[in-house]
C-alpha positions as CSV (number, residue, x, y, z in Angstrom):
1,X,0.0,0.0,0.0
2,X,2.9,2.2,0.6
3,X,4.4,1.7,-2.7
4,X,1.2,2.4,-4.3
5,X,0.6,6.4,-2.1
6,X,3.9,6.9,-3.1
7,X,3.6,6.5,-6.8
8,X,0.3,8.5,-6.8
9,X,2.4,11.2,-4.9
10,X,5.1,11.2,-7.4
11,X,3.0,11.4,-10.3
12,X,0.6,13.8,-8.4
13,X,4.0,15.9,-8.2
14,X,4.9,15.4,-12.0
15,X,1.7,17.0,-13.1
16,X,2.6,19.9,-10.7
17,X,5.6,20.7,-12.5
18,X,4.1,20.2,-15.7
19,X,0.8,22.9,-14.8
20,X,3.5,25.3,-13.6
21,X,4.8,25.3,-17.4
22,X,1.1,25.3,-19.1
23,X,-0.1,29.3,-19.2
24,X,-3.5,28.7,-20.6
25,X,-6.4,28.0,-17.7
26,X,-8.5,26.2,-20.6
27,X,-5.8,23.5,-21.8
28,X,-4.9,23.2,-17.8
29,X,-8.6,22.2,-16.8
30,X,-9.1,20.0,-20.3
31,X,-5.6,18.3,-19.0
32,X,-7.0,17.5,-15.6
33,X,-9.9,16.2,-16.8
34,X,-8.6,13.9,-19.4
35,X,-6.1,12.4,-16.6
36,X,-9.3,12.4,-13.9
37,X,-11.0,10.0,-16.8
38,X,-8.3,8.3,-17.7
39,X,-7.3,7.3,-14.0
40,X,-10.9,6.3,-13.6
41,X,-10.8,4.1,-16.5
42,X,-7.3,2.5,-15.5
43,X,-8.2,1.7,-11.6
44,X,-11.8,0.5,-12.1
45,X,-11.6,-1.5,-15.5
């Protein structure tokens, strides 16, 4: 269980970094929702 909160907190990290480099407030929100469905998809199915 540890190994999987850390990778969630590294990754959580990762896309931290990568929203610090995006200007645009659209593309940011369209980012986090395609990764919110995406996660969703991966973890239930």
């Amino acid at each position: 269980m540890r190994r999987l909160i850390g990778y969630t907190l590294f990754w959580i990290a990762v896309g931290m970094v990568i929203e610090l480099f995006i200007e645009s407030i659209f593309f940011s929100i369209l980012l986090i929702l395609f990764l919110l469905l995406l996660g969703y998809n991966l973890f239930v199915c």
